[in-house]
VEXDREN-2710 file (C-alpha; in Angstrom, 1 decimal):
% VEXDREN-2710
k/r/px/py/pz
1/UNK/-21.4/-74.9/-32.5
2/UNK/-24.2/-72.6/-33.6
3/UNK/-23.3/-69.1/-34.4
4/UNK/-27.0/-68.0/-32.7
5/UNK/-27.3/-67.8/-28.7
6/UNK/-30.2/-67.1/-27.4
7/UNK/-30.7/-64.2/-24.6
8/UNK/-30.2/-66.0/-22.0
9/UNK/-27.3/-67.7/-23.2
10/UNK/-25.6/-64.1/-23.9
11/UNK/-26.6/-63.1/-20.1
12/UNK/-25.2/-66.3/-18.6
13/UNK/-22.1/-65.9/-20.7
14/UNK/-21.5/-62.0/-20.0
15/UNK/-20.8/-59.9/-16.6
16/UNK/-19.7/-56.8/-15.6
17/UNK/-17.1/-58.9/-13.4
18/UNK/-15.9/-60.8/-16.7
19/UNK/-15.0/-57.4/-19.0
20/UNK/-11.6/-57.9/-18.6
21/UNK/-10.5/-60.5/-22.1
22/UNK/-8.2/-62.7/-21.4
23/UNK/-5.2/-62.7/-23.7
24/UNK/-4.5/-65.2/-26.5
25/UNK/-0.6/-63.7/-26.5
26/UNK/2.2/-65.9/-26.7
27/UNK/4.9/-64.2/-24.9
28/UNK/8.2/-65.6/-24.5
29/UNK/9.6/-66.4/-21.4
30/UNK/11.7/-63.9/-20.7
31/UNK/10.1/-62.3/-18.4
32/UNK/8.6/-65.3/-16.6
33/UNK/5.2/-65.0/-18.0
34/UNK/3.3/-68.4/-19.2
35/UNK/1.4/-68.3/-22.7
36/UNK/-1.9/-68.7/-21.4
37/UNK/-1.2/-66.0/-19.2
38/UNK/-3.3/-62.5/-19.6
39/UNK/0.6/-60.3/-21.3
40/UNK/-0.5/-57.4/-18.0
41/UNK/-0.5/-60.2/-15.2
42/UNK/2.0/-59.4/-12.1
43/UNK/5.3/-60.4/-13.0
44/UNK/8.3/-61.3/-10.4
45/UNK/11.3/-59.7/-11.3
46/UNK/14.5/-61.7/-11.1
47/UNK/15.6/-60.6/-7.7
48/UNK/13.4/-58.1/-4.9
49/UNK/13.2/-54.8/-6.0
50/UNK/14.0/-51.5/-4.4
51/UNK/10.7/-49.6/-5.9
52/UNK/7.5/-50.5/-7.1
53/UNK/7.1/-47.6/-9.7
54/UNK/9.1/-44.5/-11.5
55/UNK/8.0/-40.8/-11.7
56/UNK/9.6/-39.2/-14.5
57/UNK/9.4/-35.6/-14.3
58/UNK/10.6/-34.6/-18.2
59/UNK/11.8/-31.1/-18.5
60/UNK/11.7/-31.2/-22.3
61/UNK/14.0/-29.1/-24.7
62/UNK/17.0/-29.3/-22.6
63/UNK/17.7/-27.2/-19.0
64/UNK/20.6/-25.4/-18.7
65/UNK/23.0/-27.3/-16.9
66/UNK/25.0/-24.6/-15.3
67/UNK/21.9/-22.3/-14.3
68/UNK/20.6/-25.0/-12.5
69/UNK/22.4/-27.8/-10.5
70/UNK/26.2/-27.1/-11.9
71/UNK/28.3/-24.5/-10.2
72/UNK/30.7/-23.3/-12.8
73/UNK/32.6/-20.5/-10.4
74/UNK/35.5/-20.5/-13.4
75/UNK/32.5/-19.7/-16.2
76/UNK/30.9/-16.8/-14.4
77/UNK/34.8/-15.5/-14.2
78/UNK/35.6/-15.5/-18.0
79/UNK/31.9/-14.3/-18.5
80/UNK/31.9/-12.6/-21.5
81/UNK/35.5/-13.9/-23.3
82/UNK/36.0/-16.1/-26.4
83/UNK/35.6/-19.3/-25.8
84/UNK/39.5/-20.9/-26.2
85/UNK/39.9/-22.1/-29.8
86/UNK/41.1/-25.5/-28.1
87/UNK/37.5/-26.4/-26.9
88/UNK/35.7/-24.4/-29.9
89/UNK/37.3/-28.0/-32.5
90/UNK/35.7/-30.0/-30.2
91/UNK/31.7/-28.7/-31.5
92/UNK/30.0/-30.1/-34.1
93/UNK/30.6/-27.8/-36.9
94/UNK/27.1/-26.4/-37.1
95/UNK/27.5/-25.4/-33.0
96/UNK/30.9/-24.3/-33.5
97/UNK/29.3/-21.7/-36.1
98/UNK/26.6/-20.5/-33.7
99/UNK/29.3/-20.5/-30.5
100/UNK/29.3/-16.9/-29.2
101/UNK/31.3/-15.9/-26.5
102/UNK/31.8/-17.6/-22.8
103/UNK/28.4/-16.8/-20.7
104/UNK/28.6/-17.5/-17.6
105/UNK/25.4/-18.2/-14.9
106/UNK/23.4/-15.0/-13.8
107/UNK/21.8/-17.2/-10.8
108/UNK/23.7/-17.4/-7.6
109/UNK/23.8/-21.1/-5.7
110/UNK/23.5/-21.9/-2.1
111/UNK/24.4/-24.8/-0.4
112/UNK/21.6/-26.7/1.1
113/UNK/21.2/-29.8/3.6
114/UNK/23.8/-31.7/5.7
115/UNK/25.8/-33.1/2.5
116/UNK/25.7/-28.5/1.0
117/UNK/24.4/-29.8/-2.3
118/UNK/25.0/-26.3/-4.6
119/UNK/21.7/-25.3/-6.4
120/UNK/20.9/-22.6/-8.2
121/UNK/18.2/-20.0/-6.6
122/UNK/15.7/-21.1/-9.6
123/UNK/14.9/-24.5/-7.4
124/UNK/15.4/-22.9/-3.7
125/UNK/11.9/-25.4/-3.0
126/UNK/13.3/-28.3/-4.7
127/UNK/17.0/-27.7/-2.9
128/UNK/14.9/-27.9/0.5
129/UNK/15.2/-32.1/-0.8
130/UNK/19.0/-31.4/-1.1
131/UNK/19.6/-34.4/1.0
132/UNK/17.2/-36.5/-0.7
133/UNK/18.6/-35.7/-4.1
134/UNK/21.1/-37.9/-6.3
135/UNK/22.7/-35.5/-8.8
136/UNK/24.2/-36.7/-11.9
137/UNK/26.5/-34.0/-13.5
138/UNK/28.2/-36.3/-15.9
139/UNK/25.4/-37.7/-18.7
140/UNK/26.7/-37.6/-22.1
141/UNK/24.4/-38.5/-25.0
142/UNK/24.8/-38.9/-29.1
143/UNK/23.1/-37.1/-30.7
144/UNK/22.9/-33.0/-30.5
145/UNK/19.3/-32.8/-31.7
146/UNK/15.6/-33.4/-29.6
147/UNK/14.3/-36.1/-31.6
148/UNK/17.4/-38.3/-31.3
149/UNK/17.7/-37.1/-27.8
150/UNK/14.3/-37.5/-27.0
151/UNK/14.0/-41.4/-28.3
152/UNK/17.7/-42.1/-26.7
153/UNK/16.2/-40.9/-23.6
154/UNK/12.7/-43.2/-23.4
155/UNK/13.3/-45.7/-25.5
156/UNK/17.3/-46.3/-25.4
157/UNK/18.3/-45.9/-29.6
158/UNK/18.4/-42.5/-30.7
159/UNK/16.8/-43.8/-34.4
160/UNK/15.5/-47.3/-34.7
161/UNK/12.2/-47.4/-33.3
162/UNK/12.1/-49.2/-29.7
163/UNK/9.9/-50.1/-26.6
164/UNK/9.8/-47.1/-24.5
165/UNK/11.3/-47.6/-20.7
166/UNK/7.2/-47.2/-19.5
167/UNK/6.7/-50.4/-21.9
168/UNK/9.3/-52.5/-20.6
169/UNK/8.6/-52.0/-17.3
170/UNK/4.7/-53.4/-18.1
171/UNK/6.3/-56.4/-20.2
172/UNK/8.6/-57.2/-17.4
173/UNK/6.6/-56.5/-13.6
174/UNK/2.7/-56.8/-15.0
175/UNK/0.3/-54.3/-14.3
176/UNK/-0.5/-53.7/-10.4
177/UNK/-4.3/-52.3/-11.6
178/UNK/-7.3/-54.0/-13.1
179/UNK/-8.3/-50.3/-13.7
180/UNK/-6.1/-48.0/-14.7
181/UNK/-2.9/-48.1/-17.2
182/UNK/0.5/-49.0/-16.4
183/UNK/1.9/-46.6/-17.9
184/UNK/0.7/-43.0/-18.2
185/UNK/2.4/-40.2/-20.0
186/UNK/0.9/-36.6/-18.4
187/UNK/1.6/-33.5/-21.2
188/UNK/-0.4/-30.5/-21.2
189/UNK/-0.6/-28.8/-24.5
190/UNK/0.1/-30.9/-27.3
191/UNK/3.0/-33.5/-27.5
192/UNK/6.7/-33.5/-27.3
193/UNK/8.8/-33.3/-29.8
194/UNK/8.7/-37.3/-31.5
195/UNK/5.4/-37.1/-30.3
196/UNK/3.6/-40.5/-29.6
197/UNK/7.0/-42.6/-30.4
198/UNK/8.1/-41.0/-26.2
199/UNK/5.9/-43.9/-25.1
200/UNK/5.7/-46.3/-28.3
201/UNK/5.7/-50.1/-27.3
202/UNK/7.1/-50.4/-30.9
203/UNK/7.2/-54.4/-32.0
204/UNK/5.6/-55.3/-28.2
205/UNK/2.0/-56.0/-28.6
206/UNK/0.3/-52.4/-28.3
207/UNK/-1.1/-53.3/-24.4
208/UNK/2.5/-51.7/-23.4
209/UNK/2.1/-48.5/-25.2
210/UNK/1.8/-45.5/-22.7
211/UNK/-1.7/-43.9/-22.5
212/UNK/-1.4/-39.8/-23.2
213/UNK/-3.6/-37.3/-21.5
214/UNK/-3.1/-33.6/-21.8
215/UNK/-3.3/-32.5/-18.3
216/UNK/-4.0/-28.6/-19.8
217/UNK/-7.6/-29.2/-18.8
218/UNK/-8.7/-29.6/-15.1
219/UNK/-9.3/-32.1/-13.3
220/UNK/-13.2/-31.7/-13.5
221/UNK/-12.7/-31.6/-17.6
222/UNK/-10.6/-34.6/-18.2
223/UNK/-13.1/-36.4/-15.2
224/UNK/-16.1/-34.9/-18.1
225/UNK/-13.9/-37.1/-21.0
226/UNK/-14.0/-40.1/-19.1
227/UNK/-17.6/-40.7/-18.8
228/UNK/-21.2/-40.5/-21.2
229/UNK/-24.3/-38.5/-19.6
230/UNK/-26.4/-39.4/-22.2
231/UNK/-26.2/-43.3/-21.8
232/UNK/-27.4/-44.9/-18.8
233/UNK/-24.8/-46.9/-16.7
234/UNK/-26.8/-50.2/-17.3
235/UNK/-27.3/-49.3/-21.1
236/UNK/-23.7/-48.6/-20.8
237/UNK/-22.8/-52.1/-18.9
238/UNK/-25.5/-53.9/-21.2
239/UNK/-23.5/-52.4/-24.9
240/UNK/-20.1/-53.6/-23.3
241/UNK/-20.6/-56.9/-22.3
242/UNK/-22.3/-57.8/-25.5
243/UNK/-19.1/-56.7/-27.0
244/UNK/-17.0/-58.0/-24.6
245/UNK/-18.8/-61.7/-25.8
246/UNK/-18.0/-60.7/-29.4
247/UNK/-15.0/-60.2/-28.9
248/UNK/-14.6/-63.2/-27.3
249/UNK/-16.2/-65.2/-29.8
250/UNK/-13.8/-62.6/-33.0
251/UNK/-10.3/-63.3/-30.7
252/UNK/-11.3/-67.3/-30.7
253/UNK/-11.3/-68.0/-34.4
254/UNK/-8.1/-65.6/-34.3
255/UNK/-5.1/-67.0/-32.0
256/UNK/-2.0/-64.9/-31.9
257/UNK/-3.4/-61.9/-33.8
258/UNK/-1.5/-59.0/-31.5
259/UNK/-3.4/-55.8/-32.8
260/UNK/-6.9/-57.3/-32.0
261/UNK/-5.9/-58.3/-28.9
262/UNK/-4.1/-55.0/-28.2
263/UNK/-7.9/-52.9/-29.2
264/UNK/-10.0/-55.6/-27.3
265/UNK/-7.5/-54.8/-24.1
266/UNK/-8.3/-51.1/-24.8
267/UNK/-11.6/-50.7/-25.0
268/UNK/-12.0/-52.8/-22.0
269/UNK/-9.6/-50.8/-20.0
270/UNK/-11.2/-47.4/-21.4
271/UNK/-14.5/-48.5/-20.1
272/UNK/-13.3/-49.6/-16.4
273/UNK/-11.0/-46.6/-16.4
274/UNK/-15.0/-44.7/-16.5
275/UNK/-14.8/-45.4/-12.4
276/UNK/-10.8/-45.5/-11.2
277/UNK/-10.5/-42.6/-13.9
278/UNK/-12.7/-40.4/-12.8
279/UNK/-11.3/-41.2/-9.1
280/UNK/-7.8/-40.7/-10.0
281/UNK/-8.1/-37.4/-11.5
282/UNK/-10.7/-35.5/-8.8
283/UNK/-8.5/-33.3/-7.3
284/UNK/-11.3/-32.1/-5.0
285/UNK/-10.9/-35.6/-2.9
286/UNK/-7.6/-33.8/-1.9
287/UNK/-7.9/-31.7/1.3
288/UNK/-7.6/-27.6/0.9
289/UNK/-3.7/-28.2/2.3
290/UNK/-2.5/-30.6/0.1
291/UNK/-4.1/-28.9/-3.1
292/UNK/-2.5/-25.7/-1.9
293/UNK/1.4/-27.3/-1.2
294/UNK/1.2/-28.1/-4.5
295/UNK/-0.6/-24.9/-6.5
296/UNK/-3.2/-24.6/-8.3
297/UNK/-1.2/-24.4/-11.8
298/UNK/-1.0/-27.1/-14.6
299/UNK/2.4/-28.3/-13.0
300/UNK/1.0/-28.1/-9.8
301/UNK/-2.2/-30.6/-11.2
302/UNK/0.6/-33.0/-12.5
303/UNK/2.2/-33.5/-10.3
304/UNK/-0.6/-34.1/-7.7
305/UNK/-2.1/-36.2/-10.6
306/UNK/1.1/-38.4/-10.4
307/UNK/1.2/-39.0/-6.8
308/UNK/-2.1/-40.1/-7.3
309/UNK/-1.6/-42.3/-10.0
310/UNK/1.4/-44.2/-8.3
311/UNK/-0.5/-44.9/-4.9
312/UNK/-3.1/-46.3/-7.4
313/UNK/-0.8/-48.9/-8.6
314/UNK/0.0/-47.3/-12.0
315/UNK/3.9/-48.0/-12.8
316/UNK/5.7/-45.6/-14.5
317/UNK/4.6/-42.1/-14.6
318/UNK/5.8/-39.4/-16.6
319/UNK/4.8/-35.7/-16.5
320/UNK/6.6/-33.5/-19.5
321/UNK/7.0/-29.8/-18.9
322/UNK/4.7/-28.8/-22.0
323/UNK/4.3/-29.7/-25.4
324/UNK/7.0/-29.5/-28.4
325/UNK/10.2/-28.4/-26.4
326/UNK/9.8/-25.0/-23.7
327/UNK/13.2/-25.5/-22.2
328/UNK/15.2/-25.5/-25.9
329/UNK/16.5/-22.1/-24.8
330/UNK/18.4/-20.6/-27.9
331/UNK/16.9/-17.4/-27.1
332/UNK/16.0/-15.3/-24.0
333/UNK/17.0/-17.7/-22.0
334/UNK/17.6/-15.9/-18.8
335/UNK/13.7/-14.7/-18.9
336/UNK/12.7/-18.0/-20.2
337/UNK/14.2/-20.5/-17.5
338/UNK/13.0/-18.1/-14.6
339/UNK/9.5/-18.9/-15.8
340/UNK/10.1/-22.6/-16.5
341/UNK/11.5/-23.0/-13.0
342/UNK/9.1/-21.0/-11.4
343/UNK/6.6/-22.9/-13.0
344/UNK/7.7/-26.2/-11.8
345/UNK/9.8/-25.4/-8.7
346/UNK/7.4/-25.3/-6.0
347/UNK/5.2/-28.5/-7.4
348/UNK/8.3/-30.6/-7.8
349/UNK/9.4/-29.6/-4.0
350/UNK/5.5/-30.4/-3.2
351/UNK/5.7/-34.0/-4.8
352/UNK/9.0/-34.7/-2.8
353/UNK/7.5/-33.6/0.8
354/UNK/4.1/-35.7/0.1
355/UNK/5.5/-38.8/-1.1
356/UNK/8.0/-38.8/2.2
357/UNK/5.3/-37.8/4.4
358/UNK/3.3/-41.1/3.2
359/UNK/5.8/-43.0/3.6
360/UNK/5.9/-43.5/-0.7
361/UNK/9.2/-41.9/-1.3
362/UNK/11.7/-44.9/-0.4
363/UNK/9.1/-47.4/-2.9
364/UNK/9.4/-44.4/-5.7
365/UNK/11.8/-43.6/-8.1
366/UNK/11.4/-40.0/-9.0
367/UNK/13.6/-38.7/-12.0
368/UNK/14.5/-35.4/-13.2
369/UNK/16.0/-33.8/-16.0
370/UNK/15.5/-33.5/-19.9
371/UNK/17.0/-35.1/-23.3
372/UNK/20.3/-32.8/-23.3
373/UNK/21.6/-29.9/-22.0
374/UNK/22.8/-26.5/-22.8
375/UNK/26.2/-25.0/-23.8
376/UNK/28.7/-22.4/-21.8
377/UNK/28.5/-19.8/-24.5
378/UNK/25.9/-17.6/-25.9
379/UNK/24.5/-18.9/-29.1
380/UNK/24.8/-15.8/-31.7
381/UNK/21.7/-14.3/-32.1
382/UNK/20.9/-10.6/-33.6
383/UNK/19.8/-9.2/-30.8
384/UNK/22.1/-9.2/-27.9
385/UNK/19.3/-8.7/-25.5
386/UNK/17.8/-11.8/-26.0
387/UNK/20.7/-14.3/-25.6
388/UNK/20.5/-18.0/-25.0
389/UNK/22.1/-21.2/-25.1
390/UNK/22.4/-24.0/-27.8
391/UNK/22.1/-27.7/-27.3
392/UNK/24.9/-29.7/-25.6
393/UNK/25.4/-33.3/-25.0
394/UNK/28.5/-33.7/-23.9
395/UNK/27.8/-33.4/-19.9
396/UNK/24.4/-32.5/-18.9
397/UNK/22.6/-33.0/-15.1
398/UNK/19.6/-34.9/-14.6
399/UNK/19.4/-36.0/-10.5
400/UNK/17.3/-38.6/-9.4
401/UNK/15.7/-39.0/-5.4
402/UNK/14.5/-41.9/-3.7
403/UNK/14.0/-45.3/-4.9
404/UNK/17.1/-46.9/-2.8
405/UNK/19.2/-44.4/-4.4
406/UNK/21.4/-42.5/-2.1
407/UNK/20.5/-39.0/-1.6
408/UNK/22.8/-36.2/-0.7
409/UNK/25.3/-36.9/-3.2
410/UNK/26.8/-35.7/-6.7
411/UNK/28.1/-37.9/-9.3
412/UNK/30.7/-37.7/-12.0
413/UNK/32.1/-34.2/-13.0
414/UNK/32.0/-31.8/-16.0
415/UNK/35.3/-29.5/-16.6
416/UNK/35.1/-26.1/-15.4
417/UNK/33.0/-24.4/-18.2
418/UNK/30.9/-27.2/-18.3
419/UNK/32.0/-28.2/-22.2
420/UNK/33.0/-32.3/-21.3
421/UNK/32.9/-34.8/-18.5
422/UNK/36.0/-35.3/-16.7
423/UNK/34.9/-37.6/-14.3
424/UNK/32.0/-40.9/-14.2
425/UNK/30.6/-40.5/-17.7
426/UNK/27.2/-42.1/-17.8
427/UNK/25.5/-43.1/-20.5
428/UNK/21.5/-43.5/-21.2
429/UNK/22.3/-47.8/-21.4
430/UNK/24.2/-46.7/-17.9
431/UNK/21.5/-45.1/-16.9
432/UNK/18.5/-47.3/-18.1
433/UNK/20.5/-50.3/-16.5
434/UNK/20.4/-48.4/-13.2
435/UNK/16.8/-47.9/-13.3
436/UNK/15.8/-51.4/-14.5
437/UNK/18.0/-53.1/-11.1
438/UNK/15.9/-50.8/-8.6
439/UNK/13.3/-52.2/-10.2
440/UNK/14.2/-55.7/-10.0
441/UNK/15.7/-56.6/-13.3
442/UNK/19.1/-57.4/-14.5
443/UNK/18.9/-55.4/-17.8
444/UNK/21.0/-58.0/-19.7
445/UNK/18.6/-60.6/-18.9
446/UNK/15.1/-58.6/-19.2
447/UNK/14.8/-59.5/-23.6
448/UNK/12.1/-59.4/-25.5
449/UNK/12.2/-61.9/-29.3
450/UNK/11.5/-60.1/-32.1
451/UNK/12.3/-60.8/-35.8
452/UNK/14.7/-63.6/-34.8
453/UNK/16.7/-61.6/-32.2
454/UNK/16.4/-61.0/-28.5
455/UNK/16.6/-57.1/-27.9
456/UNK/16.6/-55.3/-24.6
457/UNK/16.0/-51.6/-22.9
458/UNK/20.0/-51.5/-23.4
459/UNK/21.0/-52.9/-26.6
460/UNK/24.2/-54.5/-26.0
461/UNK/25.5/-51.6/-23.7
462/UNK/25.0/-50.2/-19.9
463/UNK/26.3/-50.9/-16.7
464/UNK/24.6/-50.4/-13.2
465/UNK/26.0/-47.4/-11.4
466/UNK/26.6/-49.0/-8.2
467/UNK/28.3/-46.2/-6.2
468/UNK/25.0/-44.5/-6.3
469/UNK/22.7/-46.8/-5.0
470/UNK/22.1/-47.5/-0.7
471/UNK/23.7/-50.9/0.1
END
């Protein structure tokens, strides 16, 4: 074949309707998909799924377990005692060092809804769901630190580097748009702590890998970074399909190779994203009501951003609370979490109410909580003033709502200053497995070959917490 064509043999050969390159990937079949198959096509899980799509709503740095969705009546008693030298052996030795004295919760719970969930006054919007809400008060992690916690939490090993949760679910169910990503990880400013490794798709081919976009700006601004003024759409259309046919042409004398598949697939999807993008993230589409349930504040913007994103077809969703860590409370902690709450309260209570009143909540699975959790005492700081707590892994709350989960309910138990789990211990494998069967997926099952071995979301751990899930 002649490495010249002529014009009209590059027109005939390019469209706008052809940008999307068909992938060269040979997957294996874990997941159901065929080699010749494009590695985003819709996937059917191995039996029906309860949702369609996860909103992760990361409160990063840890929330305090106690101030916010555990009652600990016997904490706020001893307020201000030693804690018992029979729990203080059971820290790590660098906590056990920083343990101050027993502090119990300065915010005062309510019970709300038919089932008198207790939550703290810092979510009064959010307890308005109380009957929609699946608490779990019994997580226990591994290690006491945010990078560990952080990489247990999305990607299911607390060191090795794995697929993220986001990536497994594009590996496993396909992508639902032509678009828009599968996976989208909203953080305004900067990144988490582990940064980019949150939403790695590690030895999966780099299609998988969430997308990042610092929602700090507004809507209008990241709409601004999604499209060029100073080339005309045809120019525009005319530059990509010429490389869209090079590409074509580079990929063909290169079967197999994942990274140059993985950038063709990006640029591709970063040009069509130049229409659903810019569609996706104009808030002013959204009536005056709607943009004023949820607030005009950065967590108010993500979390409209996210219910847009889902009824766009865009899988798993994750908003973080803020770059590097704002809830790691060691200090000032009671002025601290009354901002972080209020920050996020009335947004999270907003995303709730509109994805029920469009009928989206029973198809969503909408997660909250954060990599760890805090401890009963006061961590020792110089000035008493500006107390907070340390991290704690050993029984923290994260509470999950819709998604075929039942609502209304607590599950598993921490003793009564909050130090250990006494009751239902779940683990991330527990919880990841949990996740992966609303979605359709046995987690044991869903594997992906790499370096001789078939690994999975859960390693060789997790069950599925039945008792939590509708019938």
């Amino acid at each position: 074949m002649s490495p010249f064509v002529s014009r009209r043999q590059l027109l005939q050969s390019t469209s706008l309707g052809s940008i999307a390159l068909a992938s060269l990937l040979h997957e294996p079949a874990a997941a159901g998909r065929a080699p010749e198959e494009s590695p985003l096509s819709e996937q059917t899980p191995h039996f029906p799924p309860r949702v369609k799509r996860v909103i992760h709503l990361f409160m990063n740095g840890g929330p305090s377990q106690m101030d916010t969705f555990d009652r600990k009546p016997e904490l706020n008693r001893l307020d201000g005692k030693p804690l018992p030298d029979s729990v203080k052996k059971q820290l790590q030795p660098v906590q056990r060092k920083r343990a101050g004295n027993l502090f119990g919760s300065p915010f005062k719970f309510k019970r709300y809804g038919e089932c008198g969930l207790e939550v703290s006054e810092l979510f009064s919007n959010v307890a308005r769901h109380a009957d929609d809400l699946c608490v779990i008060r019994s997580m226990q992690g591994e290690i006491a630190n945010h990078t560990p916690g952080l990489l247990l939490t999305n990607c299911g090993h607390a060191t090795l580097p794995r697929p993220s949760l986001g990536s497994w679910l594009l590996y496993g169910l396909g992508n639902e748009s032509d678009e828009l990503p599968g996976f989208v990880v909203l953080c305004p400013r900067g990144l988490p702590t582990a940064q980019s490794r949150n939403w790695t798709s590690a030895f999966m081919p780099g299609v998988y890998q969430g997308t990042h976009i610092d929602t700090e700006t507004t809507g209008k601004q990241i709409v601004a970074n999604l499209t060029r003024d100073d080339i005309r759409p045809g120019s525009q259309r005319a530059q990509v399909a010429l490389t869209q046919f090079l590409n074509q042409r580079h990929a063909a004398q290169r079967s197999g190779d994942e990274r140059l598949e993985s950038r063709i697939h990006t640029m591709e999807l970063a040009f069509r994203m130049q229409r659903a993008g810019t569609d996706a993230f104009d808030l002013s589409q959204e009536p005056a009501h709607i943009r004023e349930l949820y607030g005009e504040t950065t967590q108010g913007r993500n979390m409209l951003y996210a219910r847009r994103l889902a009824e766009r077809g865009v899988r798993y969703i994750q908003c973080y609370h803020g770059g590097g860590q704002p809830w790691d409370n060691h200090g000032s902690i009671v002025r601290n979490i009354t901002r972080l709450a209020k920050e996020s309260d009335r947004p999270i209570a907003a995303l709730l109410t509109d994805l029920k009143q469009r009928g989206m909540l029973d198809e969503t699975l909408v997660i909250w909580g954060g990599e760890m959790g805090r401890t009963p005492t006061v961590q020792q700081v110089k000035d008493p003033t500006k107390v907070g707590r340390d991290h704690h892994i050993d029984g923290y709350t994260v509470w999950m709502a819709g998604g075929g989960v039942r609502g209304g309910m607590t599950y598993g138990a921490t003793d009564e200053l909050a130090m250990a789990v006494t009751e239902n211990k779940v683990t991330m494998p527990d919880f990841h497995a949990t996740l992966l069967h609303q979605l359709g997926f046995d987690h044991k099952r869903l594997t992906y070959r790499y370096s001789g071995r078939d690994f999975r979301l859960t390693d060789v751990h997790g069950r599925v917490i039945d008792t939590i899930l509708k019938s």
